[in-house]
N, C-alpha and C positions, 0 to 999 in steps of 0.2 A: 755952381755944380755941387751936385751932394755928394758927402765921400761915403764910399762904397765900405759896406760892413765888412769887418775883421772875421775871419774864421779861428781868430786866436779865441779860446774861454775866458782871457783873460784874466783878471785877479781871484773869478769864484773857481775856489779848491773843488765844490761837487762836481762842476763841468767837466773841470780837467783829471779830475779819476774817473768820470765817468767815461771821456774820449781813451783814456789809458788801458779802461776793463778790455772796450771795443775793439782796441787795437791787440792786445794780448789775446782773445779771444779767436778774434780773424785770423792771428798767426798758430796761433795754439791747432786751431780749426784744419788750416793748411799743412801742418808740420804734420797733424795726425792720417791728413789725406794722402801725400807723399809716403809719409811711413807707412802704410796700408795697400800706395800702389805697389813700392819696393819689395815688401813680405808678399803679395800677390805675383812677382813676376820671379823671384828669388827662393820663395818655399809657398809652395801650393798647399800645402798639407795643410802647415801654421795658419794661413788665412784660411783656410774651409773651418778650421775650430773656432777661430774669433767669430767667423761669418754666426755659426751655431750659435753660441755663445750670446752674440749680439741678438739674433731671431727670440731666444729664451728668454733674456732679459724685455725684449719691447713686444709678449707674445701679448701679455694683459691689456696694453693700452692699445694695441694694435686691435685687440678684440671687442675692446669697448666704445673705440672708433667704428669700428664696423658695424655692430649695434644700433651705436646711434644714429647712422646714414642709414641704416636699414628702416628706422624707425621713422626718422625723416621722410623718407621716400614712400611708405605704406600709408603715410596717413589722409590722404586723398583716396586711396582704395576701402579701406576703415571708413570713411564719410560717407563713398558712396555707398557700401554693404547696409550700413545704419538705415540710411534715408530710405533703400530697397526691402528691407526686410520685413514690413508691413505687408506688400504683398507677395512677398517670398515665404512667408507664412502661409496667407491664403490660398497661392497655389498648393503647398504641398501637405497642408490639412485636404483639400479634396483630392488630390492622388492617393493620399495614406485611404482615404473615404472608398476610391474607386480599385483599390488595390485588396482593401477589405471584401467589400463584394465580389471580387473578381474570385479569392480565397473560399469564401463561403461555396459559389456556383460552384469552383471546381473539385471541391467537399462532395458537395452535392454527385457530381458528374460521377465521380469515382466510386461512390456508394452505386449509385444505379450501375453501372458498367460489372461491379462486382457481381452483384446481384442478378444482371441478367448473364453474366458468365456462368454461374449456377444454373441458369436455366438450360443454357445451352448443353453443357456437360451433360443436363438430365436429358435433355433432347437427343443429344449425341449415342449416346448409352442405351437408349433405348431399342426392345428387339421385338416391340411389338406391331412393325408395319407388315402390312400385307402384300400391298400391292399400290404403284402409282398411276393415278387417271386422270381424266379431263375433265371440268363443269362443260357442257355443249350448250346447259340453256339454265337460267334461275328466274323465279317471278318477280315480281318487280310491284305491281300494284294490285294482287289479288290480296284476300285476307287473312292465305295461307300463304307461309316462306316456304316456297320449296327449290332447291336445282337439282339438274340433274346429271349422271355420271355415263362418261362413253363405258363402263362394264359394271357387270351384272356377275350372276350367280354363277357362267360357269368361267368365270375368273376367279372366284372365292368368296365374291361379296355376300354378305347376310347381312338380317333386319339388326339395328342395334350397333352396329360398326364404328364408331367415333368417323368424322372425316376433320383434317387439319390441312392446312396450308400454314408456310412459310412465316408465314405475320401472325397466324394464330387459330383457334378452334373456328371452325367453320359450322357445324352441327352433327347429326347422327345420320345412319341407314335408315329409311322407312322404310320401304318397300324394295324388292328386285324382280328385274326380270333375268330372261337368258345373258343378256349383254347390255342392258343399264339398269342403271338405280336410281330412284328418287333419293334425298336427301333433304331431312328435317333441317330447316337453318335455325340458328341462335333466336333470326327475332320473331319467330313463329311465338305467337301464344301458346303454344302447349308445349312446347321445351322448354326444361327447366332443367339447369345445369347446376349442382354444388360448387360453388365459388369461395378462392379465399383471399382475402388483402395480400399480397406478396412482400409487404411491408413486417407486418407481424400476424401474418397467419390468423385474422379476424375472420370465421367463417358466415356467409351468408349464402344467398340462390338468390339464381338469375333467371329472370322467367322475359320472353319478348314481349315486347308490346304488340307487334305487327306494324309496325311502323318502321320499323330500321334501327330501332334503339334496343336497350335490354333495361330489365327491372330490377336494381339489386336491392334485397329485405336482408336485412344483418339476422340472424337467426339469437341473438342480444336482445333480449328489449331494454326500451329506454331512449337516449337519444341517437339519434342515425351517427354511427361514429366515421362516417365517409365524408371525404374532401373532392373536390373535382383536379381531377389530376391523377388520381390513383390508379394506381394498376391490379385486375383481379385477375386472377390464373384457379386453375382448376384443383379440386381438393383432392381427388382420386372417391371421394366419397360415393355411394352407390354402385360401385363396380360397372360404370360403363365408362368413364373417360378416365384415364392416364395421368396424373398429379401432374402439377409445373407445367399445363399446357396455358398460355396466354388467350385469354377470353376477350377483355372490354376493359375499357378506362372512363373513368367517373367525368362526366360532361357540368351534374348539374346536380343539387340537391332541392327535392320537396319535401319536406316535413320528415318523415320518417323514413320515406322512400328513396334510393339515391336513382340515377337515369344514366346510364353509360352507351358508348358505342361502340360494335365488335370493332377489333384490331384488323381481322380478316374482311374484306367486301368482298363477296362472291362477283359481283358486276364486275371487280378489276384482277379477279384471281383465274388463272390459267389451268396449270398442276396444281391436284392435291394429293392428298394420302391418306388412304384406309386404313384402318389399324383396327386391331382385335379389342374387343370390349377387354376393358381393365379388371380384373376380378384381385379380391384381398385374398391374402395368404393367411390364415391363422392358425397358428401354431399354439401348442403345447402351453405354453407359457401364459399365453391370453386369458381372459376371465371369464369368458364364455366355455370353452374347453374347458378349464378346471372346473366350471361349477357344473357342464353337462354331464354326457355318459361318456365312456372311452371308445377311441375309434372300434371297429368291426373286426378288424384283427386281433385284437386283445378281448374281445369278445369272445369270440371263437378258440383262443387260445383252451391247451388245457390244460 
């Protein structure tokens, strides 16, 4: 039978200080425990400052422990983010893409809204209506554009008269009777409206084709400086139509020529509204006055 090993260290001196340290330590360890409970149960105060005391002293390692488990623990998150960020890239290069355009359009949106707020104010402001009526009938495939209006002359109508709807210039007066009126539409070949870009105020005329479209010629020569999409409104030019009234928007360009179609359809317009031929005001200041003669009044004076 084998004899069973000794837990003595025997003759080596390192064992036996080293079982010595352990032994002094474990009591040491104890004696500090009991001391720690006794001051915890005997003076509360004295152990809440060591408790401090003790937290202050192991606050560093205590922090650089938690650190490192921290670090430990993310780096499985950290691998995946890596491995995903190819196309966590490419989605959000075309979002920044579609967030771009979204930016531009609503650029855009807010110039026009601006722009036709202007118009309306003009429209608003205005105190050149007459009277409101009804289209009852408009031609449709003759090779005059004519409609026509439920009142005439002894409602106030005359030859010349602008007529507008809601969407936009519809045409003029051409004839009346007691109680209707003809009306010259936009795409009659022989109407021809001063028009200008509502963009930057490039003037040109509009003349119909008879077909349902309008002709715009930029009164510039050179290259047609019109785009399809554009909006033309009225210049006040010639004193029969009202500035800021919305005509045609650009369909299509030929050479020089640009081709728009009215904003207003007489086919799907109901009410319109009459209004007094626009005439210009010229005053004093203007270069025609200063270079003519002086009004009749100041003629006459003595």
């Amino acid at each position: 039978m084998a004899r069973p090993p000794s837990r003595r260290p025997g003759q080596n001196r390192k064992a036996q200080y080293s079982l010595f340290a352990s032994y002094v330590i474990a009591m040491t360890g104890a004696a500090i425990g009991l001391l720690l409970i006794v001051v915890a149960m005997f003076d509360p105060t004295g152990f809440s400052a060591i408790r401090g005391a003790t937290a202050e002293v192991t606050r560093p390692a205590s922090s650089g422990l938690r650190n490192m488990v921290s670090g430990v623990s993310s780096i499985d998150e950290v691998l995946a983010a890596y491995f995903r960020a190819g196309s966590q890239n490419v989605g959000l290069r075309r979002q920044v893409e579609a967030d771009r355009n979204r930016i531009i359009e609503a650029k855009a949106i807010a110039q026009e809204n601006a722009r036709l707020k202007k118009l309306l104010k003009l429209v608003d402001e205005d105190g050149s209506e007459v009277l409101s009526a009804r289209l009852i009938s408009s031609s449709a495939s003759s090779t005059r554009r004519f409609a026509r209006l439920n009142a005439g002359r002894w409602q106030g109508i005359g030859p010349g008269m602008p007529v507008r709807a809601p969407e936009g210039l519809i045409g003029r007066v051409f004839s009346v009777t007691p109680n209707t009126a003809d009306v010259l539409l936009l795409t009659d070949s022989s109407n021809i409206v001063p028009v200008r870009r509502a963009s930057d105020n490039i003037p040109a005329i509009s003349t119909g084709t008879g077909d349902g479209a309008v002709e715009i010629r930029a009164l510039s020569a050179g290259r047609n400086p019109f785009r399809p999409g554009e909006l033309l409104v009225t210049s006040g030019i010639g004193g029969i139509y009202q500035p800021n009234i919305p005509v045609a928007v650009v369909v299509r360009i030929e050479g020089e020529i640009a081709y728009g179609v009215p904003l207003a359809n007489p086919a799907k317009v109901d009410a319109v509204v009459v209004e007094r031929a626009f005439e210009q005001v010229v005053t004093r200041s203007d270069p025609a006055v200063q270079a003519g003669a002086e009004p009749a009044a100041d003629a006459t004076a003595p």
